[in-house]
C-alpha positions in Angstrom: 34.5 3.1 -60.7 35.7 0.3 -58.3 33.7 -2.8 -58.0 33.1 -2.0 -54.5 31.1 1.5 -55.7 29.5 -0.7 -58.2 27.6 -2.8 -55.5 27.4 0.6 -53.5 25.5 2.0 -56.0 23.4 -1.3 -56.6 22.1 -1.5 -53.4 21.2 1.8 -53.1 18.9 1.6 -56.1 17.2 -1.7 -54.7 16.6 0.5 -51.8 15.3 3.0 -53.8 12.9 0.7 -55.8 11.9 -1.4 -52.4 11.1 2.3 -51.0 8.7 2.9 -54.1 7.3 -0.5 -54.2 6.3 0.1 -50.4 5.0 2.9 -50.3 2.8 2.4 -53.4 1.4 -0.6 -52.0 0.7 1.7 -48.6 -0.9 3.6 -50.6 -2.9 1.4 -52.4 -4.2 -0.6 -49.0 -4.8 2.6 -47.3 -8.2 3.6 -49.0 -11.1 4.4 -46.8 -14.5 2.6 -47.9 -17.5 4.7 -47.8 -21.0 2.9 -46.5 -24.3 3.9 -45.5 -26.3 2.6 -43.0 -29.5 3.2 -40.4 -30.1 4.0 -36.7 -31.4 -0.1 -36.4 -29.8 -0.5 -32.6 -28.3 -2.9 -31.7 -26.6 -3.9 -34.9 -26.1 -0.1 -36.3 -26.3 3.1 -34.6 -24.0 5.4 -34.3 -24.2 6.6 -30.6 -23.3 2.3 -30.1 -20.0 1.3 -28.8 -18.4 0.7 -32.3 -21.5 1.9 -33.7 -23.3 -1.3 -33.4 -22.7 -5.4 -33.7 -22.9 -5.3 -37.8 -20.8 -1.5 -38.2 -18.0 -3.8 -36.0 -18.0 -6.5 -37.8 -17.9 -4.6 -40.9 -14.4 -2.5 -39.8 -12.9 -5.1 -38.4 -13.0 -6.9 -42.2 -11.5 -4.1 -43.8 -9.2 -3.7 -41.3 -7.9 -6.9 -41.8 -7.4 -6.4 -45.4 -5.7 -2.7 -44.4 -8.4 -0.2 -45.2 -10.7 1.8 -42.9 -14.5 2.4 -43.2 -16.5 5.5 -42.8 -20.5 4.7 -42.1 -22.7 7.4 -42.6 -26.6 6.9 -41.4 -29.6 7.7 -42.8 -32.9 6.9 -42.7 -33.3 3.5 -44.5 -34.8 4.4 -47.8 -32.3 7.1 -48.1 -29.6 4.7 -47.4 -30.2 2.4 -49.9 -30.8 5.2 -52.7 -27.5 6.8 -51.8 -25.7 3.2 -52.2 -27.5 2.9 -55.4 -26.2 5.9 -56.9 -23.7 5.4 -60.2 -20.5 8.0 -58.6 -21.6 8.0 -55.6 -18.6 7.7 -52.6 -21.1 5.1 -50.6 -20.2 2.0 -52.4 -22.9 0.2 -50.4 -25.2 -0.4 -47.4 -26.2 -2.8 -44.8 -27.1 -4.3 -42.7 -29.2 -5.9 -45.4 -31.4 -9.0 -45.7 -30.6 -11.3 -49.3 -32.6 -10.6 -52.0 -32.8 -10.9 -55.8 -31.5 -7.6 -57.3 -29.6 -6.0 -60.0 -28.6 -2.9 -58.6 -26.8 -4.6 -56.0 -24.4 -7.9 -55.5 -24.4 -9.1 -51.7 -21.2 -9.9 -49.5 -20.5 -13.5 -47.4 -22.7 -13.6 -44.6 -22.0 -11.0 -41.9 -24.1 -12.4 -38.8 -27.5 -13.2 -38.3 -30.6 -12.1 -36.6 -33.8 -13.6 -35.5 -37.0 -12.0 -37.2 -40.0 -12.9 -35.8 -43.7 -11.1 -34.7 -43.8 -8.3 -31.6 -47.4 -8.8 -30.2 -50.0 -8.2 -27.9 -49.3 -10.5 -24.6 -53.1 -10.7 -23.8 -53.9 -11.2 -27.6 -50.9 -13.6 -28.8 -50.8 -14.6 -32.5 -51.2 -18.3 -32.9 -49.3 -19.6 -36.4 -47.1 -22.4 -37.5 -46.7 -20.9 -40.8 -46.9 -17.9 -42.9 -50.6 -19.3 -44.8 -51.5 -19.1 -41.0 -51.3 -15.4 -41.2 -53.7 -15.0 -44.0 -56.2 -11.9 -43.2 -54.1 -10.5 -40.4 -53.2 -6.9 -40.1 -49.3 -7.4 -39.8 -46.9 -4.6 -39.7 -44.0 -4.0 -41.4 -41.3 -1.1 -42.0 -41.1 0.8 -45.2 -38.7 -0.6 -47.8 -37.4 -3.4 -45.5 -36.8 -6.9 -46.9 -38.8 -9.8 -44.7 -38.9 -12.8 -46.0 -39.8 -13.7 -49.6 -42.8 -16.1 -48.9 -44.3 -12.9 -46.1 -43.4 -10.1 -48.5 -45.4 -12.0 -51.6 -48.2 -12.1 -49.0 -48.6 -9.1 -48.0 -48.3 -7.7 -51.9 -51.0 -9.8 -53.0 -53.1 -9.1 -50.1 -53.3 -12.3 -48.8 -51.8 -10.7 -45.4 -53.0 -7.2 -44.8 -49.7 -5.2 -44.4 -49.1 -1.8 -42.9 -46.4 0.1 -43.4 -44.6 2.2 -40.7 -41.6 4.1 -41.3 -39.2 2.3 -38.3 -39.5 -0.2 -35.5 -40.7 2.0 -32.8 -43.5 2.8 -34.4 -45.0 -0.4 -35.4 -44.1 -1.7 -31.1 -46.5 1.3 -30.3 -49.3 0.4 -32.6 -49.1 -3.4 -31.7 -49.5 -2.1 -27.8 -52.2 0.4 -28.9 -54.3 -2.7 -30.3 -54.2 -1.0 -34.0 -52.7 -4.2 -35.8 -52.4 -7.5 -34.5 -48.8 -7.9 -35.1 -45.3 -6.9 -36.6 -42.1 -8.0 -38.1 -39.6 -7.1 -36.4 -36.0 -9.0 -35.3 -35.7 -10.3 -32.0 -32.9 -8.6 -30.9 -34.1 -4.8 -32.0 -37.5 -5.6 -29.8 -35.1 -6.4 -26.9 -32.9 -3.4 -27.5 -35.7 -0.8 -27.8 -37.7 -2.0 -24.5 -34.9 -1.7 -22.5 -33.1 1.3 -23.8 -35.9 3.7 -25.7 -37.8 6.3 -23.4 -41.0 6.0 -25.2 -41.2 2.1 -25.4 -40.2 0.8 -21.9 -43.3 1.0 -20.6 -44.8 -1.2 -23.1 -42.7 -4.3 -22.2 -45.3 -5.4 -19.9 -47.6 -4.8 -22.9 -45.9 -6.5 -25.7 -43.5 -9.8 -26.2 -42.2 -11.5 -29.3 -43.4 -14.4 -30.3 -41.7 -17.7 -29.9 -42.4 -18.6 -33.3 -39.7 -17.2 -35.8 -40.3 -16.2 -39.5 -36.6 -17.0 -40.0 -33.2 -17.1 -38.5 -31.9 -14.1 -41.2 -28.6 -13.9 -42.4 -27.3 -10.2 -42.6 -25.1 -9.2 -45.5 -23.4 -5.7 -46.8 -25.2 -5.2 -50.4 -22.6 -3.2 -53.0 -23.8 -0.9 -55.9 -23.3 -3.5 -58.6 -20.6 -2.1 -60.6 -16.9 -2.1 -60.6 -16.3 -0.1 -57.7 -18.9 -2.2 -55.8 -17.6 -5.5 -57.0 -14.0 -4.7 -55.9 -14.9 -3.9 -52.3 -17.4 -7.4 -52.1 -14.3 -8.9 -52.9 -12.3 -7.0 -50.4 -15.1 -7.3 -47.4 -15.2 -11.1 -47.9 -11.6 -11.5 -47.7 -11.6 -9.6 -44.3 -14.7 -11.9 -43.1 -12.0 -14.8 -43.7 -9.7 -13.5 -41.2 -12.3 -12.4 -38.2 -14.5 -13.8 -35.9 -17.8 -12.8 -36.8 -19.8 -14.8 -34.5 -17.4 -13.6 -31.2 -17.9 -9.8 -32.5 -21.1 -10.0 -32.9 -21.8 -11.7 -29.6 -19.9 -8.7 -27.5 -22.1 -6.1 -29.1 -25.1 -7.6 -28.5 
């Protein structure tokens, strides 16, 4: 064979291997991600442009790492069992609030929200801190993380919590006078008085209060194995290469 074949020959295998090599690594960076996630407008819903603030944050991380996500909702408690679940496809859930666990290890930071009280306008709650809501009926939604210093409250019945199983529910009992306040973020209150049926009549009713309980930082939380742990690592590379703060802004 002529030296000239020789190289022909050469290059075509580097070809070859490159070709390989590619489409390997295609293959490898197009997996889909499998979340869960809850009807908790405006960050997650999935009749929202882009499904919501957080959903659109969350794909346009993976995206910049070269995968695509698939969110499916459920109601909340549901959501975080199916994340929870050793096999399951849904690595994870969010949006989530930080909070110790072992079932679950917790992404960067993927926005924030304000969570604060919904009250009565005529019968406003007057507090400074969280001791100042000893003996209050305060509301809260089933299975949600608040904040650790409310949360121990309420379980040792310091604050008398009641349990509702969303948002909506706990607006209406504020306005109906049945507890005296609730937790709930600032910008779900705003959402849900200006876009649900059943609740817009109560804006004139109810109003958040201008004190916060926290300025909360939202996360994705992923099942804590190896499955999990490789897409934390993923997501927070993504969160690198985004603007989280202008996404975020444009959805809500």
């Amino acid at each position: 064979m002529s030296l000239h074949g020789v190289i022909t020959l050469f290059v075509k295998y580097c070809l070859l291997i490159s070709t390989v090599v590619l489409l390997t690594v295609s293959t490898v960076r197009a997996d889909t991600v499998h979340l869960t996630s809850l009807s908790w407008p405006p960050y997650s819903d999935k009749d929202l442009k882009d499904m919501g603030a957080s959903v659109a944050v969350a794909k346009a991380a993976f995206e910049a790492e070269g995968h695509t996500l698939v969110v499916d909702f459920f109601p909340w408690s549901r959501a975080v069992s199916q994340a929870s679940q050793a096999g399951s496809k849904h690595v994870g859930y969010f949006p989530e609030y930080k909070y110790e666990s072992s079932d679950f290890v917790f992404s960067d930071p993927m926005g924030t929200g304000p969570l604060g009280l919904v009250q009565l306008k005529s019968k406003p709650v007057t507090f400074a801190n969280v001791d100042d809501l000893n003996g209050k009926m305060i509301g809260v939604v089933q299975d949600y993380v608040n904040t650790p210093e409310l949360d121990a409250r309420i379980a040792s019945g310091e604050i008398k919590g009641q349990a509702a199983p969303s948002d909506d529910v706990n607006v209406k009992k504020v306005a109906a006078g049945r507890i005296e306040a609730a937790v709930i973020d600032a910008n779900v209150l705003s959402y849900l008085l200006a876009n649900d049926a059943g609740l817009k009549p109560l804006a004139a009713k109810v109003e958040m209060n201008a004190t916060l309980l926290a300025e909360k930082k939202l996360y994705i939380a992923f099942r804590n194995d190896a499955e999990g742990q490789k897409w934390q690592a993923i997501f927070n590379s993504g969160l690198k290469k985004i603007d989280v703060d202008a996404i975020m802004k444009s959805h809500l």
